[in-house]
Each structure stands twice: as structure tokens, then as C-alpha cells.
N, C-alpha and C positions, 0 to 999 in steps of 0.2 A: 345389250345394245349400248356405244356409247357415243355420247352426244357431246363434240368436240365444239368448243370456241375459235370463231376467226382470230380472234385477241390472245386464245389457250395458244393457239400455233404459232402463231409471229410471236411469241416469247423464247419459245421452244425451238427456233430457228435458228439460233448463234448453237445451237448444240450439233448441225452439219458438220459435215466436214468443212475447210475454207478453201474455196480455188487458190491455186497458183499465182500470185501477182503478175505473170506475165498472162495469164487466162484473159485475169480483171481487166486489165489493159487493154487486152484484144477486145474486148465485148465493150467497151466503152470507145471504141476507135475503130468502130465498123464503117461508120461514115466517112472516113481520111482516107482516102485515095493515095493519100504521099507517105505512105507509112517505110522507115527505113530499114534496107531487105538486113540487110548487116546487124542491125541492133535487134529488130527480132529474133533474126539466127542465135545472135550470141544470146541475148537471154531464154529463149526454149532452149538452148544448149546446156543450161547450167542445172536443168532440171530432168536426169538424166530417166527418169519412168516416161518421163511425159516425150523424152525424145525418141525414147526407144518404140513406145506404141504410134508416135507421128509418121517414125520410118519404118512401120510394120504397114501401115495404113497404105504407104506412098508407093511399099512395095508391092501392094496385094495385087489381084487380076484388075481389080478393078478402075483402076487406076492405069494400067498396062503401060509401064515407064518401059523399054527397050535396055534402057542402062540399069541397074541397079546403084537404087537410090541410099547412099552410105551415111550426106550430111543433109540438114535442115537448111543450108544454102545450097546445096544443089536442089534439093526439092524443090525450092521457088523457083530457082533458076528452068529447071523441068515443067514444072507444073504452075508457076505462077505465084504470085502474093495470094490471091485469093482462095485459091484450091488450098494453100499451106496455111491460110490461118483459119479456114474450113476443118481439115483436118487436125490441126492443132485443140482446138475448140472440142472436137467431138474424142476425141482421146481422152482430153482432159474431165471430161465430164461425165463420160465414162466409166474412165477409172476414179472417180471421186463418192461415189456409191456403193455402201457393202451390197452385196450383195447375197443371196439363198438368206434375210434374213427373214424374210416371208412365207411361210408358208403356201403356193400355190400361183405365187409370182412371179412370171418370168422376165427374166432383165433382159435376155438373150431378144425375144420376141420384145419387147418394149421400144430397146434401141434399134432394133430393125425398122419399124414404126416409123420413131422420131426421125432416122436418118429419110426412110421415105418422103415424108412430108417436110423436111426441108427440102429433099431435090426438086420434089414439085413444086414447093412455093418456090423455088427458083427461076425454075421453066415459068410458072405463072409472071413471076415479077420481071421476066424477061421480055414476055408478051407486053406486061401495062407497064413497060419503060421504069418500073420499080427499082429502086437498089437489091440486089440480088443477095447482095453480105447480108444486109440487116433480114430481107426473108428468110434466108437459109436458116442462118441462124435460130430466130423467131421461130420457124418451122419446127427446129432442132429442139429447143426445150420449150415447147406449146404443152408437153403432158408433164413438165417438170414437176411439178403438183403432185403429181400422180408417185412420184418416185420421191418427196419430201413427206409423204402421209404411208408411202412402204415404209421408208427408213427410221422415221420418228416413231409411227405406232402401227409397228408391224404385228400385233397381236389383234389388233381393232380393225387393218386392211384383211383380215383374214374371214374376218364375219361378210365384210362388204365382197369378196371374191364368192364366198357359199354362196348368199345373195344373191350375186349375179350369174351363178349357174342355175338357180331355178329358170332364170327365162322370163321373170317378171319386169324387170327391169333393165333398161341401159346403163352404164357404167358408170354415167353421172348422175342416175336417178337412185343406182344404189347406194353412189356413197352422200346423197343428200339424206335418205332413209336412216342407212344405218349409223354415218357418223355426224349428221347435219352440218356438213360442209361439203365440196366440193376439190376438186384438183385443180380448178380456173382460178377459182378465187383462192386461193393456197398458192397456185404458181405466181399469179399478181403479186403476193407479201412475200414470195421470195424474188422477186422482181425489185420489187421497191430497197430490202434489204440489199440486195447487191447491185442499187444504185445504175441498174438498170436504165433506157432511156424511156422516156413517154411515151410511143409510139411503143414501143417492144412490151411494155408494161400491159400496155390496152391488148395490145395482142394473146398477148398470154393471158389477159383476164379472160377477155371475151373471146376467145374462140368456137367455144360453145353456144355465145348470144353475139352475134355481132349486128346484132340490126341495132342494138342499144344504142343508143342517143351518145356520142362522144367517142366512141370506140374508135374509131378509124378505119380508113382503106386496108391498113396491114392485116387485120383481124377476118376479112373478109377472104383474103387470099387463102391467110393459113387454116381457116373452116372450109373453104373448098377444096383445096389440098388435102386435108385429113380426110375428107371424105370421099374426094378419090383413091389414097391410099387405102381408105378401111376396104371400100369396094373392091380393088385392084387384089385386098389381101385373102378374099373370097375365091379360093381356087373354083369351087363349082359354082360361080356364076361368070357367063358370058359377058364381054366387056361390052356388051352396049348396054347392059340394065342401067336405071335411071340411079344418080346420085342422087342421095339421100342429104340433101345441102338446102338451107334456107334460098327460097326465090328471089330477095332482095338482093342479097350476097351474090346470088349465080348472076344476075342480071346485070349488077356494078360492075362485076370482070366483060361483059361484052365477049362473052364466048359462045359460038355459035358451034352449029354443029361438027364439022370441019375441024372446027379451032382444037374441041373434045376431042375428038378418034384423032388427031396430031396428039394432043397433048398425053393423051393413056399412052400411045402407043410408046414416047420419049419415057414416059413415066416406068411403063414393062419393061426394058431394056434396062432402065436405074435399078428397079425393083432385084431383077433378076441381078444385074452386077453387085446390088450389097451384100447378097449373101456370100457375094465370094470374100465381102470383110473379114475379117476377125476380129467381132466387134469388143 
């Protein structure tokens, strides 16, 4: 068993990989509404991996463009600033992670996940007049954690995977067991490291705890969203079973019952469209 330091990891952090400066850019200018369509273009342009998977993304079913999508300015042009720097985002991050270096890991199933719970903290943050960029997002690397403790000590995620096939534990109680730290608070220090905003920080810490004192409204979304999608990812359970979501958090969003079987039902139709990704 190994017993990892908060301090051991955030050392061990700059040994990632490093996004794209047009990523950093993006993530740090979720909130600018006036962002210009042209200077994006040209810079995702110069970075020809990241353009080639933005327009595999634009082309997929899931998206269902009528034209086939060639540039990174037609893509907005088609689908918007916001859908293009969504998709830009999750390309990027993506493909920024080795990958098979875990024994028992699946990336494929991971980013399925993450991409869920961004569409629904969307749909969510649509409903509470939220910015939708910064949820999505936020929703998007909420398990980032999870995939900085694959990458770094992918021998040590492999004791916490056995772990968690016994059935003893949840997925955050195994890795508090076997490696005394967690993915929330892991994804927080890679928050903080990539200069992150406060609001997106809190989110990504607390996902897991958001009744805690400071946390924010974001944190609440994207723990209810998770736990829609974990429920939604249950094929033999019926979509009325109860979410498994702290009562304070379900209570601040004001979703009543209506609002829920709305919101799965949007959510099922996402669900179903990502897998037509090629994530």
C-alpha cells in the first residue's frame, strides 16, 4: 500500500504533459463572451493534432452538421463559438493523456463520463441561468484527478482499481485507503497549477463534498450531474431510481420532479449521442 502526499503530487505535477497555449487560453477566457472567431481559428489552426481531432469531433453523428465540416472557421460558423471552443477543450485534453498506461483503466469509459457530466452540468446551468462554458467545462475535468494519479502512478492506481473490485469501497474511499489522497483534491492542485479560476478550483475540489463551507454553487451542479450520469450509466436500473446526491446540493438547484424526468430524458439522448464520439 502506498501512502501518497498532497505536497508528493503537486511536485510531481509539472512532470504532465502541458496543454496547448491555445487550450490555456481557452480555459482561462470561458467567461468573455467577445472572444474573436478569426484569432481562434488561426491559432487551433497552427496546431495541426488538435485541429485534426476538433474536426473529427464536428464531423461525428453527434453533432450532425449537414455540410462536412473541413475548417475550424466553418465549425463556428456551423456550430457556434461555444460548441467550437467545447469541442476544442475536450480534444485537447483528451489527447493530452498517455494512455493503456494503467493496468485496468479505462480512458475510453472515463472520457465518456467526463463528456456526460459536462452536457448535463450544462443542461443544469441552463436551468439556474448559470454560464454554461464555465459548467461544461468544470463538468469536463471534475475527475481530472483521477486521470493525473493514472498517469503519474499508474502502478499504485492499480492496487486502488483491485480495491475497488472487491465491493468494499467507492471509488473515492478506495483511493483515500489505499493511496491516502483522493482525485478531488488532486484535481484542485492541478487546478491551482494551471491557473485555473476560483470558482472552477472549488469545483473540481469539492465535487465530492460540496456542502463544505466556501465551495460554491458550481460544485453543487457538477455533484448532481455526476450522479445523474453515474445513475443514467447503470443500464439495469430504471430511470426513476433515486439519485444518490447529497440533500443540500439537490435542494439549491430547485429541481422538482418534472424538472428531473426533463432533465434525464435531455441527458439520455446526450448520453446516447457520445458514444457516437470518437473520443
Amino acid at each position: 500500500m502506498t501512502q501518497l502526499s498532497l505536497q508528493q503530487v503537486t511536485e510531481n505535477l509539472k512532470d504532465l504533459p502541458t496543454l496547448p497555449a491555445v487550450v490555456m487560453e481557452l480555459l482561462n477566457s470561458l467567461d468573455q463572451e467577445d472572444a474573436d472567431i478569426s484569432l481562434l481559428s488561426k491559432k487551433v489552426t497552427q496546431d495541426l493534432a488538435l485541429t485534426a481531432k476538433t474536426l473529427r469531433y464536428a464531423n461525428s453523428p453527434f453533432y450532425s452538421t449537414l455540410i462536412k465540416v473541413t475548417t475550424i472557421q466553418q465549425a463556428i460558423s456551423l456550430l457556434g463559438m461555444a460548441t467550437v471552443k467545447q469541442m476544442v477543450l475536450s480534444a485537447a485534453l483528451s489527447g493530452c493523456f498517455p494512455e493503456n498506461n494503467c493496468q485496468g483503466f479505462d480512458h475510453k469509459a472515463f472520457w465518456r463520463h467526463s463528456n456526460a457530466v459536462a452536457f448535463i452540468s450544462k443542461l443544469i446551468a441552463r436551468r439556474m441561468k448559470f454560464n454554461e462554458d464555465v459548467a461544461f467545462i468544470s463538468g469536463l475535468l471534475h475527475d481530472i484527478g483521477l486521470l493525473t494519479l493514472v498517469t503519474l502512478y499508474p502502478k499504485e492506481f492499480e492496487e486502488v482499481i483491485a480495491y475497488r473490485k472487491t465491493g468494499l469501497a467507492t471509488q473515492f474511499e478506495a483511493e483515500r485507503k489505499i493511496l491516502g489522497i483522493d482525485h478531488a483534491e488532486v484535481g484542485e492542485a492541478l487546478a491551482i497549477e494551471w491557473n485555473f479560476s476560483d470558482v472552477m478550483k472549488h469545483a473540481i475540489g469539492g465535487h465530492h463534498e460540496p456542502d463544505k463551507t466556501g465551495i460554491g454553487f458550481l460544485a453543487s451542479i457538477i455533484h448532481v450531474a455526476d450522479g445523474i450520469a453515474h445513475m443514467l450509466n447503470r443500464n439495469d436500473v430504471p430511470a426513476t431510481q433515486t439519485i444518490s446526491v447529497s440533500l443540500v446540493s439537490w435542494n439549491s438547484l430547485n429541481l422538482d420532479q418534472s424538472s428531473l424526468d426533463t432533465l434525464i430524458e435531455e441527458a439520455n439522448i446526450k448520453l446516447k449521442k457520445i458514444d457516437q464520439i470518437d473520443l
